[in-house]
LODREN-852704 format. One record per residue: x, y, z of N, C-alpha, C, CB in turn; residue number from 1; residue in one letter. Coordinates in steps of 0.05 Angstrom, whole numbers, plus 5000, padded with zeros to 4 digits. Glycine has a CB too. Layout:
{atom {X; Y; Z}; {X; Y; Z}; {X; Y; Z}; {X; Y; Z}; NUM; "A"}
...
This chain:
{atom {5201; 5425; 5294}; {5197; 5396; 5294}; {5220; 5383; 5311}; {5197; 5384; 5264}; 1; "X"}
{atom {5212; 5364; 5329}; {5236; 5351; 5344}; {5249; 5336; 5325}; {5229; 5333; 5368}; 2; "X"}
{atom {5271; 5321; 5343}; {5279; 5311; 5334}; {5276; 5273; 5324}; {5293; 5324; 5343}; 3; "X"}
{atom {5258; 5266; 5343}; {5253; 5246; 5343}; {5228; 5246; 5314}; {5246; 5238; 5374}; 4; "X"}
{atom {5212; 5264; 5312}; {5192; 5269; 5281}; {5208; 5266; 5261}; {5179; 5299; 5274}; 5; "X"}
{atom {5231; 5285; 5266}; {5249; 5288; 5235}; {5262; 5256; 5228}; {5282; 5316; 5239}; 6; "X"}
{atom {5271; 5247; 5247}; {5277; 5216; 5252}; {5253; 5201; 5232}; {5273; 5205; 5292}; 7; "X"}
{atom {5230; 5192; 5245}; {5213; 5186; 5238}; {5209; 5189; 5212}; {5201; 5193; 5248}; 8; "X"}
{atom {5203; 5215; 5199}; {5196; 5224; 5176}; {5215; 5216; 5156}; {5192; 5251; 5178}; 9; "X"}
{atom {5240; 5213; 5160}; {5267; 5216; 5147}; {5260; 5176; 5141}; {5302; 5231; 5173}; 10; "X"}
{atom {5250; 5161; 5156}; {5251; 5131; 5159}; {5232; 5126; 5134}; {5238; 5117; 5191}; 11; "X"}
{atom {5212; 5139; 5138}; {5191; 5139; 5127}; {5191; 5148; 5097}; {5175; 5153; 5143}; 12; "X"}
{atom {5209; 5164; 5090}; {5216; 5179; 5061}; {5228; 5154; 5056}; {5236; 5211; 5058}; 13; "X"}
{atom {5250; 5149; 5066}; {5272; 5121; 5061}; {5255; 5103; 5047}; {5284; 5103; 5091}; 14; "X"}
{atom {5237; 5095; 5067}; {5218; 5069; 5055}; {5198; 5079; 5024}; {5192; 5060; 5085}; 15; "X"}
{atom {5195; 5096; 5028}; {5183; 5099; 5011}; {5192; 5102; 4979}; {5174; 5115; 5020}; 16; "X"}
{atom {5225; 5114; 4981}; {5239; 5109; 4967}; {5248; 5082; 4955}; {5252; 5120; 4976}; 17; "X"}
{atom {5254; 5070; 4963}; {5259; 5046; 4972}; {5232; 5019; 4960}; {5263; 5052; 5006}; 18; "X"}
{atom {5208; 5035; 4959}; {5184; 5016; 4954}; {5184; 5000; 4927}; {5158; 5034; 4954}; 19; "X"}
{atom {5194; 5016; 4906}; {5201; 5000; 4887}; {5220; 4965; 4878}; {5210; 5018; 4880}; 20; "X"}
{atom {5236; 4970; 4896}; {5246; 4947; 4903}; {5231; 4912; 4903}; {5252; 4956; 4926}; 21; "X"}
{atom {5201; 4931; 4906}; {5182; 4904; 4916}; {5182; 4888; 4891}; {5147; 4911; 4927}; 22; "X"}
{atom {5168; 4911; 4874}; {5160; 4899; 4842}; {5193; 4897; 4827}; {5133; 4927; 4820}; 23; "X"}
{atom {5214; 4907; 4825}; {5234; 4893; 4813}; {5239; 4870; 4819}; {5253; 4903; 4813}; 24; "X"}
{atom {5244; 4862; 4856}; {5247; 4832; 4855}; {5234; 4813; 4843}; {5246; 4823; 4874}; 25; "X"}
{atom {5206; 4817; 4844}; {5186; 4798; 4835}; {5181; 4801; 4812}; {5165; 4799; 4846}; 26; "X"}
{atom {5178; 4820; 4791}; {5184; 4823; 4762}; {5171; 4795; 4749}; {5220; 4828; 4755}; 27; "X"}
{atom {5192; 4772; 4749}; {5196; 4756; 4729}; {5180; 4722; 4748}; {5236; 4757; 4720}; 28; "X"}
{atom {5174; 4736; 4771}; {5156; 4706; 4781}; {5130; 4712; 4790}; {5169; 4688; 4807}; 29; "X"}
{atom {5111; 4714; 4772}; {5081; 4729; 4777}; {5076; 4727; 4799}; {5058; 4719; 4763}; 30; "X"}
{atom {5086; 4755; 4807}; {5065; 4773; 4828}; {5091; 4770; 4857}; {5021; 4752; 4837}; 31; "X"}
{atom {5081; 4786; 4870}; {5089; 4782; 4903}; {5082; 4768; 4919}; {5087; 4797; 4917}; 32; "X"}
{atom {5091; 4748; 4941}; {5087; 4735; 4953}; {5052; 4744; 4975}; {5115; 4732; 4962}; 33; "X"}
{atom {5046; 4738; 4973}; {5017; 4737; 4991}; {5000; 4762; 4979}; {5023; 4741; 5028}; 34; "X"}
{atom {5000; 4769; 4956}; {4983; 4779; 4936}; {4967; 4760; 4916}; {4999; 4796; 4920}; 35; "X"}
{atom {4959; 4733; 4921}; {4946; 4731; 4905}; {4916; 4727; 4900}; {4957; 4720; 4898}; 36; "X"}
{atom {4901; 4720; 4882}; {4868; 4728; 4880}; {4864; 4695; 4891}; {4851; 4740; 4841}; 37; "X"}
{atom {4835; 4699; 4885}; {4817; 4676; 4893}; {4838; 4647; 4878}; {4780; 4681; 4877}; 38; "X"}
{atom {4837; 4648; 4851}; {4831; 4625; 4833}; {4871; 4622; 4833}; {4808; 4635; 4795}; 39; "X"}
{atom {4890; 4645; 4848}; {4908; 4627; 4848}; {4913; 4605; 4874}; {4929; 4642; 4844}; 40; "X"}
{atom {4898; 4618; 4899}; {4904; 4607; 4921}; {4880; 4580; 4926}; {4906; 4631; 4944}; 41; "X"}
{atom {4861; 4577; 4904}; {4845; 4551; 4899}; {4869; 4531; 4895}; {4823; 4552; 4871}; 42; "X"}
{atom {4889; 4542; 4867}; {4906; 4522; 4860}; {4921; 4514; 4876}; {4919; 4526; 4842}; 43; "X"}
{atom {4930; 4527; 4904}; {4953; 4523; 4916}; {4937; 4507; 4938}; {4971; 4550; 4924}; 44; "X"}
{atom {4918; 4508; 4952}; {4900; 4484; 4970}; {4889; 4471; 4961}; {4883; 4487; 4985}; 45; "X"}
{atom {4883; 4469; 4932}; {4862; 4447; 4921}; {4833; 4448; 4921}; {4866; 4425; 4934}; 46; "X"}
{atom {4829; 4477; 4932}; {4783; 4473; 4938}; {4786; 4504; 4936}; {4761; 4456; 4984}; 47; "X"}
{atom {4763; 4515; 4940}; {4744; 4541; 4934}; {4750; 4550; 4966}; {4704; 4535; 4923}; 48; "X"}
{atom {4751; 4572; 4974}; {4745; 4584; 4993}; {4733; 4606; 4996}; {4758; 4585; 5002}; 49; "X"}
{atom {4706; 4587; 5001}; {4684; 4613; 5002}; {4683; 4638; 5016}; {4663; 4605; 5011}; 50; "X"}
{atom {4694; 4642; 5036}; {4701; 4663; 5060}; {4722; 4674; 5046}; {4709; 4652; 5092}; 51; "X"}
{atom {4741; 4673; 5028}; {4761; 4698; 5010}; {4744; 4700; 4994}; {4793; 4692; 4994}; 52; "X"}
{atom {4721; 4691; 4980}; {4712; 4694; 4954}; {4692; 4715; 4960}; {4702; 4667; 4940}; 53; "X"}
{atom {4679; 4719; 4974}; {4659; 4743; 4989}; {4674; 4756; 5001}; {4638; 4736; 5010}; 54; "X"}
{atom {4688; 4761; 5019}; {4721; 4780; 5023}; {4730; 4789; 4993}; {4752; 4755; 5038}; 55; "X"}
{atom {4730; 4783; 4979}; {4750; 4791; 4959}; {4731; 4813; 4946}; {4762; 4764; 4937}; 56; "X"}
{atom {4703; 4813; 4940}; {4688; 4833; 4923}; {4675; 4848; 4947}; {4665; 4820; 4898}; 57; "X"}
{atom {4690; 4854; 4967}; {4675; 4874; 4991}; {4690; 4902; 4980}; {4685; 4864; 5032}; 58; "X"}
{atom {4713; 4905; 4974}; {4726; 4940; 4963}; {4741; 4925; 4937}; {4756; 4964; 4991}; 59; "X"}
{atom {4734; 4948; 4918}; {4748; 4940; 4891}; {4748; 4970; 4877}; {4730; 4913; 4871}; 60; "X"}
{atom {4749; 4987; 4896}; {4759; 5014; 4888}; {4779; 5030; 4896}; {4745; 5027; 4891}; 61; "X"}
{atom {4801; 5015; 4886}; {4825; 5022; 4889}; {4841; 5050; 4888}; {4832; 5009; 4873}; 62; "X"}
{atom {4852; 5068; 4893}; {4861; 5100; 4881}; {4876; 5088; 4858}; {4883; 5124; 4904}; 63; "X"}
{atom {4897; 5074; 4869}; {4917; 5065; 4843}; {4918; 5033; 4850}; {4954; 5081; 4845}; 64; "X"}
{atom {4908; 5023; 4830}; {4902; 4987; 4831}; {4928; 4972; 4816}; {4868; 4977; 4810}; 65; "X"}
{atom {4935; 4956; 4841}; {4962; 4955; 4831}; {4979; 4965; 4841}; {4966; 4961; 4812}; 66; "X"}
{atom {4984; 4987; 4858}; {4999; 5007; 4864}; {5014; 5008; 4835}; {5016; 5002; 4892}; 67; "X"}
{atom {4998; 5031; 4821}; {5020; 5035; 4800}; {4984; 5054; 4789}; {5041; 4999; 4779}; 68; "X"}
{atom {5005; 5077; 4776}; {4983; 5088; 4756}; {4968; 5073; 4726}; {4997; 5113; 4745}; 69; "X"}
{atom {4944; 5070; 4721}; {4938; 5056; 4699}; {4958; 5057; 4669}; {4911; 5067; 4695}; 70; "X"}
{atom {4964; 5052; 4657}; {4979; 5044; 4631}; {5013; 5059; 4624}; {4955; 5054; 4605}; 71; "X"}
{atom {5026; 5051; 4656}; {5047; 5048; 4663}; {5065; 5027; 4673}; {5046; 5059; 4674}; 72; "X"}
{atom {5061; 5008; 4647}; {5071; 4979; 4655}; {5103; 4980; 4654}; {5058; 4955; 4633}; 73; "X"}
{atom {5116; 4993; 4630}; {5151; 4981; 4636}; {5159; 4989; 4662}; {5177; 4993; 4615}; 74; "X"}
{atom {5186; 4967; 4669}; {5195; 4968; 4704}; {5202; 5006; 4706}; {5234; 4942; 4713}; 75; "X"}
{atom {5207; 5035; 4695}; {5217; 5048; 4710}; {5183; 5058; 4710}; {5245; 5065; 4704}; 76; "X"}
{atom {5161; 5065; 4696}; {5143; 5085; 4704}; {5132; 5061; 4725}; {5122; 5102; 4678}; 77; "X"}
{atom {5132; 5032; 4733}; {5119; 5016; 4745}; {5135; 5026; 4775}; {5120; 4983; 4731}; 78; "X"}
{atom {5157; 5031; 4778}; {5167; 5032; 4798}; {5169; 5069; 4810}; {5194; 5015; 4792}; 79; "X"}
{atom {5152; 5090; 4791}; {5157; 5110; 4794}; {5120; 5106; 4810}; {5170; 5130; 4767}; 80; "X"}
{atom {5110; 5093; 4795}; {5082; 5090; 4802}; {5081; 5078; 4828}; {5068; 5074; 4784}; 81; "X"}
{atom {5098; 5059; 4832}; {5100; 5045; 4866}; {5102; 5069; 4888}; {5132; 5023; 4871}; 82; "X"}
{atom {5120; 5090; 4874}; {5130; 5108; 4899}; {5104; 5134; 4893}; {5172; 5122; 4893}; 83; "X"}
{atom {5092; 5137; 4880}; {5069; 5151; 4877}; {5048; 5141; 4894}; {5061; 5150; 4850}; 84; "X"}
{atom {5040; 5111; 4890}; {5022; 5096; 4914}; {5036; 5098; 4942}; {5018; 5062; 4908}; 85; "X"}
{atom {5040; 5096; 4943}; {5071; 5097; 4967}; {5058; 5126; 4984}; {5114; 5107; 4945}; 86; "X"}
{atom {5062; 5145; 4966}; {5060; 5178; 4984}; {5033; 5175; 4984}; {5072; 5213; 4968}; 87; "X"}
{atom {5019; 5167; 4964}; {4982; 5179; 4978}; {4984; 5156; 4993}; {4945; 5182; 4954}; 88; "X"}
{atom {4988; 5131; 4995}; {4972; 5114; 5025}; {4987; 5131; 5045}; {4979; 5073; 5031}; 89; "X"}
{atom {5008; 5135; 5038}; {5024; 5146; 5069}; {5006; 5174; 5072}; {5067; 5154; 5067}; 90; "X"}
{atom {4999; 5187; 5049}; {4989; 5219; 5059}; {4966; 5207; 5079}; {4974; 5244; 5028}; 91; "X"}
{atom {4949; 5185; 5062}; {4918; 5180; 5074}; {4924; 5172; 5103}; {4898; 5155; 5056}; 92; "X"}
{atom {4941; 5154; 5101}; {4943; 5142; 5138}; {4952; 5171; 5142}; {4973; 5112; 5152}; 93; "X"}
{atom {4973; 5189; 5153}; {4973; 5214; 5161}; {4949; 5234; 5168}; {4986; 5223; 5145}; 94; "X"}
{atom {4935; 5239; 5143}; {4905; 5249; 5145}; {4888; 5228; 5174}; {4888; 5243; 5106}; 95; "X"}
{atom {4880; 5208; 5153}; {4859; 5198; 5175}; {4876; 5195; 5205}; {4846; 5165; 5163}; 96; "X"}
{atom {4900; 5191; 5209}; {4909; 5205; 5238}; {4902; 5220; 5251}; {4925; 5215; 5240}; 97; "X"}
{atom {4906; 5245; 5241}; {4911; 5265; 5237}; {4872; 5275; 5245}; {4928; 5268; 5207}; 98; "X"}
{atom {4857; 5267; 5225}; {4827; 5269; 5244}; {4820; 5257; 5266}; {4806; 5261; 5231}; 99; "X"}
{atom {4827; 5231; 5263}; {4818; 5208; 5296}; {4829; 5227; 5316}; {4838; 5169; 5302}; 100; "X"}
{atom {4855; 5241; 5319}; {4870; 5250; 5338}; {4848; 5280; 5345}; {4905; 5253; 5327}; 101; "X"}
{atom {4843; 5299; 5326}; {4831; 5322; 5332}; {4798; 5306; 5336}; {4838; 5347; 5307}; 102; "X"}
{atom {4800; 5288; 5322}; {4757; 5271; 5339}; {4762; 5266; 5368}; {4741; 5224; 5323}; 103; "X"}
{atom {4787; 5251; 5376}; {4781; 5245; 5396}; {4789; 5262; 5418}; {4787; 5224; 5396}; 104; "X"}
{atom {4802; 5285; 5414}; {4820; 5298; 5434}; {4805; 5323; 5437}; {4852; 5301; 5426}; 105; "X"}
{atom {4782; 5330; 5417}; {4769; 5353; 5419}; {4791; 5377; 5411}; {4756; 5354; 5446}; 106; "X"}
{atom {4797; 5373; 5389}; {4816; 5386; 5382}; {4839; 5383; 5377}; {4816; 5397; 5390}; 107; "X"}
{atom {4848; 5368; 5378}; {4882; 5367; 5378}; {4904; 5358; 5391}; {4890; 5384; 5381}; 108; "X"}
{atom {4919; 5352; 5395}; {4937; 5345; 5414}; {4953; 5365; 5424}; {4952; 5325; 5406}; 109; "X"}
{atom {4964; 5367; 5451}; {4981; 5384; 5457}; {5013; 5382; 5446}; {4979; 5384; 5485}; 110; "X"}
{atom {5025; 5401; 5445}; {5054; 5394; 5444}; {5066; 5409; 5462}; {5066; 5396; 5420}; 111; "X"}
């Protein structure tokens, strides 16, 4: 592996480490900033928006909803659960890479 991968990879562990951070800051002021559903961002413009409201029930099959495993609410299994969501989206982006590159290259890439 070069060295510029191990770089990479090493950034990428960091962050991922690191992911928990999101849900401790926010903890105590419902939710994270630009996470929210239909009926909070009605309250915040004042009207319905029909175009999020049909957006919003297009995928609702989440792996881990929430990023967090189901009935792991106190902050350490919530934040062990962040870094659990964390490695499978990162595995899945990697994977589906990882195919587009061998779909489109007829195999593979060179190194």
């Amino acid at each position: 592996m070069d060295r510029v991968t191990k770089t990479l990879l090493a950034i990428v562990g960091v962050m991922i480490i690191l992911s928990p951070i999101g849900i401790l800051l926010v903890w105590n002021y419902n939710g994270a900033w630009g996470e929210w559903d239909v009926k909070t961002i009605e309250g915040m413009v004042g009207h319905r928006l029909p175009g999020m409201e049909k957006l919003s029930e297009v995928w609702n099959h989440a792996v881990l909803p929430d990023y967090n495993v189901p009935g792991w609410e106190d902050k350490l299994h919530a934040s062990i659960g962040y870094i659990i969501s964390a490695v499978v989206g990162t595995a899945l982006v990697f994977v589906i890479y990882y195919a587009l590159v061998k779909f489109t290259t007829g195999g593979g890439a060179s190194t």
